[in-house]
FINU-423960 format. One record per residue: residue number from 1; residue in three letters; x, y, z of N, C-alpha, C, O, CB in turn. Coordinates in nm, 2 decimals. Glycine has a CB too. Layout:
<atom NUM,"ALA",<X,Y,Z>,<X,Y,Z>,<X,Y,Z>,<X,Y,Z>,<X,Y,Z>>
...
END
This chain:
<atom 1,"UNK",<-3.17,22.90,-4.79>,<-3.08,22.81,-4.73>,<-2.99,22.89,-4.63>,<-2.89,22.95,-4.66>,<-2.99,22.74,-4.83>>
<atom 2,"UNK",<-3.07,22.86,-4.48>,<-2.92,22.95,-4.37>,<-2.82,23.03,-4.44>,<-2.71,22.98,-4.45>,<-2.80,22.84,-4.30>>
<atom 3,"UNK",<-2.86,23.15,-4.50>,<-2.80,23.25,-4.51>,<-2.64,23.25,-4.62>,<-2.53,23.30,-4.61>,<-2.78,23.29,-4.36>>
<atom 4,"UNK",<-2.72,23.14,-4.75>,<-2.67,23.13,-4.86>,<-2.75,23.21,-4.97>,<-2.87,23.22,-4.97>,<-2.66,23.01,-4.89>>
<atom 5,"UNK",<-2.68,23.26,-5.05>,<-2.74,23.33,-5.13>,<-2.73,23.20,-5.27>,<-2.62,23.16,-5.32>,<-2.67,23.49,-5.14>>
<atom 6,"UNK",<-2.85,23.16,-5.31>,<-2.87,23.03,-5.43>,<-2.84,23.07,-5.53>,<-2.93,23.15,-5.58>,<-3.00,22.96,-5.44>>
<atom 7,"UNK",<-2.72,23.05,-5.62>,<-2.67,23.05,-5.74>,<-2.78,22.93,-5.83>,<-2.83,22.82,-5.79>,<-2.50,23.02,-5.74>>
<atom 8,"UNK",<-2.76,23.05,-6.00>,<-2.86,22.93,-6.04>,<-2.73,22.81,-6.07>,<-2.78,22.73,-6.14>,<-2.97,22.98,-6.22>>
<atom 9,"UNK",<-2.58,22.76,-6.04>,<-2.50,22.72,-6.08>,<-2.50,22.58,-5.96>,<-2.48,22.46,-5.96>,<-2.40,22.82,-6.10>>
<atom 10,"UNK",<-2.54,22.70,-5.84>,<-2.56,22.58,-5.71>,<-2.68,22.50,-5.72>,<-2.68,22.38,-5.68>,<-2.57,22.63,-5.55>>
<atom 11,"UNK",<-2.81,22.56,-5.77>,<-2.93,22.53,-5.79>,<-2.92,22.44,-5.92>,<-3.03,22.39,-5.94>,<-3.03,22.64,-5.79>>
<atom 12,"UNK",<-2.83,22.41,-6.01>,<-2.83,22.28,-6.12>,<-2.74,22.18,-6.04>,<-2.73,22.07,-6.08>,<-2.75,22.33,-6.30>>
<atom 13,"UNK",<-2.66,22.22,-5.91>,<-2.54,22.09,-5.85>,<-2.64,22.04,-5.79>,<-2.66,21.92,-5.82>,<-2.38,22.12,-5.73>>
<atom 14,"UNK",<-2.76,22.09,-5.66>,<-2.80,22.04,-5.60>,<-2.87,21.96,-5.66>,<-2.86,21.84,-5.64>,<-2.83,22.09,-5.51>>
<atom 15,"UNK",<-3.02,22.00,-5.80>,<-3.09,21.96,-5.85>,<-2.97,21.78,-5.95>,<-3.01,21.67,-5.96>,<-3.17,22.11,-5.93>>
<atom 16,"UNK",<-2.90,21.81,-5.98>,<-2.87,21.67,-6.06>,<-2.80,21.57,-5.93>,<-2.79,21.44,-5.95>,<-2.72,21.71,-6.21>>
<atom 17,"UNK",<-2.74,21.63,-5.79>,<-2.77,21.55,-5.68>,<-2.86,21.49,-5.64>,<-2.88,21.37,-5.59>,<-2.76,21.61,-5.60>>
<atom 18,"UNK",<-2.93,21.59,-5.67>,<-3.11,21.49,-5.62>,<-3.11,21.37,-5.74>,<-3.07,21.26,-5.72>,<-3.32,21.63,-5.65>>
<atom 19,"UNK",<-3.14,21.40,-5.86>,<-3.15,21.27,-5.95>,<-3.05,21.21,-5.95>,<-3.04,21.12,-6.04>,<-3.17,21.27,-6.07>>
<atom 20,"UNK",<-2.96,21.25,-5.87>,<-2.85,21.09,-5.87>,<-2.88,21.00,-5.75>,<-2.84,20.88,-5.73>,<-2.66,21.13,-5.86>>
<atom 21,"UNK",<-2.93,21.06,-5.68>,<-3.00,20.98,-5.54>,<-3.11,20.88,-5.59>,<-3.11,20.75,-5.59>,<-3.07,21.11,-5.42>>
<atom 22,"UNK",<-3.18,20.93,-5.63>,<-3.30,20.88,-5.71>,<-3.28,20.79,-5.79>,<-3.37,20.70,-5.80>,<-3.36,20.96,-5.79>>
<atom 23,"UNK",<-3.17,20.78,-5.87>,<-3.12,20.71,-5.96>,<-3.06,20.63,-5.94>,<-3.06,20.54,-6.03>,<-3.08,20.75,-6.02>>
<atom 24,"UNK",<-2.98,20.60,-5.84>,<-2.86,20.54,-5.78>,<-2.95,20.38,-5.75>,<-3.08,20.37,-5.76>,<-2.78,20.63,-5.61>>
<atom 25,"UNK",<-2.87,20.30,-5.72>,<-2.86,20.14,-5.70>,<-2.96,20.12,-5.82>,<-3.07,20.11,-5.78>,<-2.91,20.06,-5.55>>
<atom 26,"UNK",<-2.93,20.12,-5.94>,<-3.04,20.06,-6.04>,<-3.25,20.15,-5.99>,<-3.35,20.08,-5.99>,<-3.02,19.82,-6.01>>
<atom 27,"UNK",<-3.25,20.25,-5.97>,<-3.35,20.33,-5.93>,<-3.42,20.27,-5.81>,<-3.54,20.27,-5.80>,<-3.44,20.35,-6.05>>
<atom 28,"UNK",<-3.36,20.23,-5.75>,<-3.39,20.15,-5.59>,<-3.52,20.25,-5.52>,<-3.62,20.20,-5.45>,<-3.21,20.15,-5.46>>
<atom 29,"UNK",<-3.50,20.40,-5.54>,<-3.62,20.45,-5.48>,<-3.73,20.48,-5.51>,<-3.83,20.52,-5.45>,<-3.60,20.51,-5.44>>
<atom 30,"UNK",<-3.69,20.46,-5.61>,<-3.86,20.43,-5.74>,<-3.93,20.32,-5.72>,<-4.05,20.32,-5.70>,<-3.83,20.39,-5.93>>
<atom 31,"UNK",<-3.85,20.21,-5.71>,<-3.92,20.08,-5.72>,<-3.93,20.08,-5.59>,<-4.00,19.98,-5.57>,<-3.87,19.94,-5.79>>
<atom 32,"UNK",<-3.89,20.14,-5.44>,<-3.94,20.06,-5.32>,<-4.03,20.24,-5.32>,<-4.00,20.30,-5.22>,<-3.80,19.99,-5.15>>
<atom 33,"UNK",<-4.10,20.29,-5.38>,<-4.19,20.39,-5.35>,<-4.31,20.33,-5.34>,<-4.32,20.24,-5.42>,<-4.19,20.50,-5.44>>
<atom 34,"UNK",<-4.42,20.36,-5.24>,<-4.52,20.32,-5.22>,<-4.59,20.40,-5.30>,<-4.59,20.52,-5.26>,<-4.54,20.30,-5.10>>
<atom 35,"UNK",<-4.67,20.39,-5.44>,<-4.76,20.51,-5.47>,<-4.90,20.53,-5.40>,<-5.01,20.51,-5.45>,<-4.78,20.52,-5.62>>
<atom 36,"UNK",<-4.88,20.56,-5.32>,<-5.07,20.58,-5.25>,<-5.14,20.62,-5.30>,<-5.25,20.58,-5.31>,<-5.12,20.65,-5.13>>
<atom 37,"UNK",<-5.06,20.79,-5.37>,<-5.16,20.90,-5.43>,<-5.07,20.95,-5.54>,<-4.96,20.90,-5.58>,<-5.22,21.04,-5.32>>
<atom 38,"UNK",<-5.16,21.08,-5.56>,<-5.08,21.11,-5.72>,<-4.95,21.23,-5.68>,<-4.87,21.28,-5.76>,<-5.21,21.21,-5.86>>
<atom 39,"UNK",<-4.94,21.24,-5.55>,<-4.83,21.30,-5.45>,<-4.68,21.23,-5.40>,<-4.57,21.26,-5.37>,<-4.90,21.32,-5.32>>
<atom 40,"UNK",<-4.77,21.13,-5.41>,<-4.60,21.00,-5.39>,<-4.47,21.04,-5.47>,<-4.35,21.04,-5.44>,<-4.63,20.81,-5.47>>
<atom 41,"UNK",<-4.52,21.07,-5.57>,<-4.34,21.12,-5.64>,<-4.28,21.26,-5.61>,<-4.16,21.29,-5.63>,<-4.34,21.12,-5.82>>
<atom 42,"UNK",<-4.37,21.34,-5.58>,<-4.36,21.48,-5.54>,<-4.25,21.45,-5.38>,<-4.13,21.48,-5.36>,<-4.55,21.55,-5.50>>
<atom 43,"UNK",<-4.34,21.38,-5.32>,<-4.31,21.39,-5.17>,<-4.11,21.35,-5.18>,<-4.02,21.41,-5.12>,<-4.44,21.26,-5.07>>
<atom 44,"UNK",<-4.10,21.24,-5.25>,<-4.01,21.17,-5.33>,<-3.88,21.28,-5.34>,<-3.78,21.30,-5.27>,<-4.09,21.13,-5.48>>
<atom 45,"UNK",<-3.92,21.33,-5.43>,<-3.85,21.40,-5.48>,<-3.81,21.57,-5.40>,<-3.71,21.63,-5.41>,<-3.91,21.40,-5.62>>
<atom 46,"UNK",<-3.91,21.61,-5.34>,<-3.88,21.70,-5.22>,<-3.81,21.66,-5.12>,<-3.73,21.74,-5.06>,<-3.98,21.74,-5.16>>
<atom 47,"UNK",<-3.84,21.53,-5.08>,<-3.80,21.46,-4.94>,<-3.61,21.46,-4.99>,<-3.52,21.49,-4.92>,<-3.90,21.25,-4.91>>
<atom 48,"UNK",<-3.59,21.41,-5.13>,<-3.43,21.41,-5.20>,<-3.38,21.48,-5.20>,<-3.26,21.47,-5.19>,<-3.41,21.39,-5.29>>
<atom 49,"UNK",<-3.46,21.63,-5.25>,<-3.41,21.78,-5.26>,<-3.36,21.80,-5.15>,<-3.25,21.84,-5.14>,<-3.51,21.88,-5.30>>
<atom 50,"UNK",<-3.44,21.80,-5.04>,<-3.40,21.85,-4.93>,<-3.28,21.79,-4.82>,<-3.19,21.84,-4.75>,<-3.51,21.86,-4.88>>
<atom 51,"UNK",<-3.32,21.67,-4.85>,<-3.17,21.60,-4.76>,<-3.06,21.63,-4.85>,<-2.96,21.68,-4.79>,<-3.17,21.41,-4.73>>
<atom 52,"UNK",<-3.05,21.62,-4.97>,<-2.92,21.67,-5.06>,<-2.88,21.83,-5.02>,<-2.77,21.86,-4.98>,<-2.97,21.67,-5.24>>
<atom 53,"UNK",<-2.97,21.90,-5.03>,<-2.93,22.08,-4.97>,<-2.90,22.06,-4.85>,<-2.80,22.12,-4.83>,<-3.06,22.21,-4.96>>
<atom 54,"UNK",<-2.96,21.99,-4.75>,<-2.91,21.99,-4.58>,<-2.75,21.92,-4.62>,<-2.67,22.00,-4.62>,<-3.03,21.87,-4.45>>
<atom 55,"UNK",<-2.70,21.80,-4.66>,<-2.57,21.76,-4.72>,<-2.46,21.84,-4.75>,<-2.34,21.83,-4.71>,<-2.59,21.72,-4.81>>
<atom 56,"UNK",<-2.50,21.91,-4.83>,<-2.46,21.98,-4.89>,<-2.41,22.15,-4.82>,<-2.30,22.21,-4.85>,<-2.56,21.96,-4.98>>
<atom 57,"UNK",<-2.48,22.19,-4.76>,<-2.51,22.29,-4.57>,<-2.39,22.23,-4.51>,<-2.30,22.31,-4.51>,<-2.71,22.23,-4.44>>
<atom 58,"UNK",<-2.35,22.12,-4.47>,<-2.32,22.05,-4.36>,<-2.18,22.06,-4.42>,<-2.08,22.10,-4.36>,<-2.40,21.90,-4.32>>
<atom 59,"UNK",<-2.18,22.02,-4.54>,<-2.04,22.00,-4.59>,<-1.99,22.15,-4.63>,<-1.87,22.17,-4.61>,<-2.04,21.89,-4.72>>
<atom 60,"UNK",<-2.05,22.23,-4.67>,<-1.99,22.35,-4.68>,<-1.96,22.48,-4.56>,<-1.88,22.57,-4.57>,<-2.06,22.39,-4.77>>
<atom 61,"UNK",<-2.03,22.46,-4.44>,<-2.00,22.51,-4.33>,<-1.95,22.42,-4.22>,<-1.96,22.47,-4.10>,<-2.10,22.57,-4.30>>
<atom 62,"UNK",<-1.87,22.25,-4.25>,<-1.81,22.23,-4.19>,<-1.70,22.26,-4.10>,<-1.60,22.26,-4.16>,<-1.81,22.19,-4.24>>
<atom 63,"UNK",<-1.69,22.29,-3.97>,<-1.58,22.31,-3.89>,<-1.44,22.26,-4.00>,<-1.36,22.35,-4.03>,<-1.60,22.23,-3.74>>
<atom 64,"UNK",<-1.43,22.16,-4.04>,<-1.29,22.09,-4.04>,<-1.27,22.20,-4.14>,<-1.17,22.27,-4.13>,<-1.26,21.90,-4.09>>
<atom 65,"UNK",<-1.38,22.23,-4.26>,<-1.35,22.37,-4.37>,<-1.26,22.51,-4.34>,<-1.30,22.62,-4.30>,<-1.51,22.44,-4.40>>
<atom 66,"UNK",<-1.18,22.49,-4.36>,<-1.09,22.69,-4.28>,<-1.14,22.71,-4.42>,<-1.10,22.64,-4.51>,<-0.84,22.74,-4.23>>
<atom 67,"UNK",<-1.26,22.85,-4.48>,<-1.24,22.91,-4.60>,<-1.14,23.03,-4.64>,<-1.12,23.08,-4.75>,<-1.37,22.95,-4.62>>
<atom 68,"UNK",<-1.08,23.07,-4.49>,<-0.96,23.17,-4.51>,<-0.83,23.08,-4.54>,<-0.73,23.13,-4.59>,<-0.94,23.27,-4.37>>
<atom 69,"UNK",<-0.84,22.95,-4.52>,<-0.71,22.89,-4.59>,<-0.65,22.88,-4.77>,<-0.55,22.87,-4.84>,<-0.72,22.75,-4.54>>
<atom 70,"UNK",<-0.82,22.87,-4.76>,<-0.84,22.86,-4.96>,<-0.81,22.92,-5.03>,<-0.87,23.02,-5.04>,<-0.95,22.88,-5.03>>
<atom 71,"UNK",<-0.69,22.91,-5.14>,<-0.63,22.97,-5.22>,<-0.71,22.98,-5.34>,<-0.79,22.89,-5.33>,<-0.50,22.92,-5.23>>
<atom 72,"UNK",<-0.74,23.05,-5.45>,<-0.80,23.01,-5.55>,<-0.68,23.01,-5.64>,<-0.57,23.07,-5.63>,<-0.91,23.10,-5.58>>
<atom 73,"UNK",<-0.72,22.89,-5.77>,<-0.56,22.85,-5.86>,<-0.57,22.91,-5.95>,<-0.51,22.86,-6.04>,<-0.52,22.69,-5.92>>
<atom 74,"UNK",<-0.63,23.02,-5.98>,<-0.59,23.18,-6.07>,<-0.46,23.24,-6.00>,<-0.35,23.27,-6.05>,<-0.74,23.32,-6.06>>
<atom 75,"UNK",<-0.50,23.25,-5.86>,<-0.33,23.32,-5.83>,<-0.21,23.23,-5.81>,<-0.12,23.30,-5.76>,<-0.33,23.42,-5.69>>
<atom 76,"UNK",<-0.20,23.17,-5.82>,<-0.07,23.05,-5.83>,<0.02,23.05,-5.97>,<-0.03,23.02,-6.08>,<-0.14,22.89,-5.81>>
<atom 77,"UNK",<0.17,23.08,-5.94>,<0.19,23.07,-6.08>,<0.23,22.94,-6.06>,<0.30,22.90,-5.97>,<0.28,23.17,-6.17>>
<atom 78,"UNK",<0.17,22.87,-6.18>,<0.21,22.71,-6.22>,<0.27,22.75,-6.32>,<0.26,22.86,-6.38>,<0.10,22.58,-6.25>>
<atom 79,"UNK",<0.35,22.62,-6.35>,<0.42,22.61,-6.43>,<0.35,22.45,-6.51>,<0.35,22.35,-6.45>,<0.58,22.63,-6.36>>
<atom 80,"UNK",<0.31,22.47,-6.64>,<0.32,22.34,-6.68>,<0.40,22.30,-6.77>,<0.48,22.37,-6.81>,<0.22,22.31,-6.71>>
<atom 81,"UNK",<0.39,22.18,-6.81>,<0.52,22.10,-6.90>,<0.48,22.13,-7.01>,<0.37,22.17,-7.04>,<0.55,21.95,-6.90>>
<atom 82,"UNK",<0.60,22.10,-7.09>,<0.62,22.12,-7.25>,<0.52,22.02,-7.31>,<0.47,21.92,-7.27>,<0.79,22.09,-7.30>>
<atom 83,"UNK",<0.52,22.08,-7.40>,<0.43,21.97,-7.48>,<0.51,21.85,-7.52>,<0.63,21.83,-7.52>,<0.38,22.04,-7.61>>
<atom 84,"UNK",<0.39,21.76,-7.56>,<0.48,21.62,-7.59>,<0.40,21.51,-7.49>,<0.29,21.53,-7.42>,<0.67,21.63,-7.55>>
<atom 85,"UNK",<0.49,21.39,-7.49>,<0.43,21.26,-7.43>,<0.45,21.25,-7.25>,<0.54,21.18,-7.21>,<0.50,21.13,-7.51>>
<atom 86,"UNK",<0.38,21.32,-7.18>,<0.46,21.35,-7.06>,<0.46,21.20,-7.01>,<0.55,21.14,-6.95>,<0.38,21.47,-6.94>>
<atom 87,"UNK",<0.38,21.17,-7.04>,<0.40,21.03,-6.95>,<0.49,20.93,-6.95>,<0.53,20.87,-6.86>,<0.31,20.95,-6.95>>
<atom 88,"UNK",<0.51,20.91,-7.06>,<0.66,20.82,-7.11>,<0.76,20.90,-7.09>,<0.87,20.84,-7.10>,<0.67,20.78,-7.26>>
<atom 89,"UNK",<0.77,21.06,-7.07>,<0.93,21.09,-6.98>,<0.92,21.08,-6.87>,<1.03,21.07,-6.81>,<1.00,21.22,-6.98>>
<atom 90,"UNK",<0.80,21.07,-6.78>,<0.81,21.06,-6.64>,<0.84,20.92,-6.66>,<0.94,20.88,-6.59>,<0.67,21.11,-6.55>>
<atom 91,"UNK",<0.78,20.82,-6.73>,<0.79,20.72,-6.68>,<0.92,20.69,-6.72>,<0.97,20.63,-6.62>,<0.69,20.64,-6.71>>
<atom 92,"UNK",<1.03,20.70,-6.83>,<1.15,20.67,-6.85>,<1.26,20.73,-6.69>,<1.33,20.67,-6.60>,<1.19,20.77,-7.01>>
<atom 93,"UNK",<1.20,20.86,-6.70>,<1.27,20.93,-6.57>,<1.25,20.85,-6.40>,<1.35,20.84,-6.32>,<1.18,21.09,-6.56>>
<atom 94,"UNK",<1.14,20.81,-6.38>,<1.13,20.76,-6.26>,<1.10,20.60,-6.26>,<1.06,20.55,-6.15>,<1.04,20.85,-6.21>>
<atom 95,"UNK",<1.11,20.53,-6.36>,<1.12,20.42,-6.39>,<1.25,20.32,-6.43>,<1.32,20.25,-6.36>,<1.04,20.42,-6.46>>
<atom 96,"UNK",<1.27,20.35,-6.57>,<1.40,20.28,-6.63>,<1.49,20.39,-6.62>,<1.60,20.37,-6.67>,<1.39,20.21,-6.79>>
<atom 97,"UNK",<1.47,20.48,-6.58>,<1.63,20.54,-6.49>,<1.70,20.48,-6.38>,<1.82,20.44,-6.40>,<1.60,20.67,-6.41>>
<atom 98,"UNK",<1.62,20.45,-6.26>,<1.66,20.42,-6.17>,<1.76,20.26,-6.16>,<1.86,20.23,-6.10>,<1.55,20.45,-6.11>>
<atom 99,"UNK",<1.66,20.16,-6.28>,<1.63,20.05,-6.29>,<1.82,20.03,-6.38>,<1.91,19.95,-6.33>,<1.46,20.02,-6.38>>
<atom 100,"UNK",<1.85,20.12,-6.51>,<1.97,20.12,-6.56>,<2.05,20.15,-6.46>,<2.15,20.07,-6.46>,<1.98,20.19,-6.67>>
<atom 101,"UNK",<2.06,20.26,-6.36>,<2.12,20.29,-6.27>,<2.17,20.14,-6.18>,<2.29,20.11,-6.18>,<2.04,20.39,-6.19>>
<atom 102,"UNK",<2.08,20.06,-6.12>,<2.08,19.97,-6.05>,<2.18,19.83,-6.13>,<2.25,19.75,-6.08>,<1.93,19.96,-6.03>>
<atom 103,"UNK",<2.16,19.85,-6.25>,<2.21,19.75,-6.33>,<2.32,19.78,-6.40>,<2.38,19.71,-6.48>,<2.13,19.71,-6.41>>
<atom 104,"UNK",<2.37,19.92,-6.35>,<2.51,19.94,-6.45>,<2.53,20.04,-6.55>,<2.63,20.12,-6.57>,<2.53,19.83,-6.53>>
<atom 105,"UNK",<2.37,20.01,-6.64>,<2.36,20.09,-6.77>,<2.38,20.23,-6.73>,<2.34,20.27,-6.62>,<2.22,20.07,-6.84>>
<atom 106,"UNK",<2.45,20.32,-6.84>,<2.41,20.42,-6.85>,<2.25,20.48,-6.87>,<2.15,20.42,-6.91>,<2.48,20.44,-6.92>>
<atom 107,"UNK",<2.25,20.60,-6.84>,<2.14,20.65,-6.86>,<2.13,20.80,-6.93>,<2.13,20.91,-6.88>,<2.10,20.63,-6.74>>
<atom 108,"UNK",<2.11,20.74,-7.10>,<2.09,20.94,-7.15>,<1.98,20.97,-7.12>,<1.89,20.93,-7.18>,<2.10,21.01,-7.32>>
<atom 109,"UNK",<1.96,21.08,-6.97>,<1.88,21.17,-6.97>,<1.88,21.27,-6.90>,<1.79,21.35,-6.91>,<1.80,21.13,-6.96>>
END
C-alpha cells in the first residue's frame, strides 16, 4: 500500500471493513451478486478489499490530516474525577444549580 508498511492490526481494521461492506443493508451485496462462476465471490470480496484499503489511503494521507499536529493522550496530563456518580453532580451542578439560583433557593454546593 503506497509506501505503508501493513500492520497485522491494520490488516484485521481493513479486513472487518471489508465484511462490513458486505454485510451492510441486510447483505444487499450478496443478494444483488450475479454468480456466473465459482469466482463471483472472490472477485466480490477483492473488489471490497480493495476499495476499503484505497478509503482508507485517502483518509489517512488526507491534506486536511496535519500528522505533526497530533498529540498522542499518553503525554497529556489529565486529570480525572473522583470516584462516585459523576453524572448526577454534573447534573445537580449545571442543572438544578442554576434553576434554585433563578428561583431564590439556596444552593449547597
Amino acid at each position: 500500500m503506497a509506501g505503508v508498511s501493513p500492520t497485522a492490526g491494520l490488516l484485521e481494521d481493513l479486513f472487518q471493513e471489508s465484511l462490513a461492506r458486505i454485510l451492510a443493508k441486510d447483505i444487499r451485496a450478496l443478494h444483488e451478486l450475479e454468480w456466473l462462476n465459482e469466482g463471483s465471490l472472490r472477485g466480490l470480496l477483492q473488489s471490497t478489499a480493495a476499495t476499503a484499503s484505497q478509503d482508507w489511503l485517502r483518509k489517512e494521507f488526507s491534506e486536511k490530516r496535519d500528522r505533526n499536529k497530533e498529540e498522542p493522550l499518553s503525554g497529556l496530563d489529565l486529570v480525572l474525577p473522583a470516584a462516585g456518580n459523576l453524572s448526577s453532580t454534573l447534573e445537580q451542578k449545571n442543572f438544578v444549580g442554576p434553576a434554585r439560583e433563578v428561583s431564590g433557593e439556596s444552593y449547597p454546593g
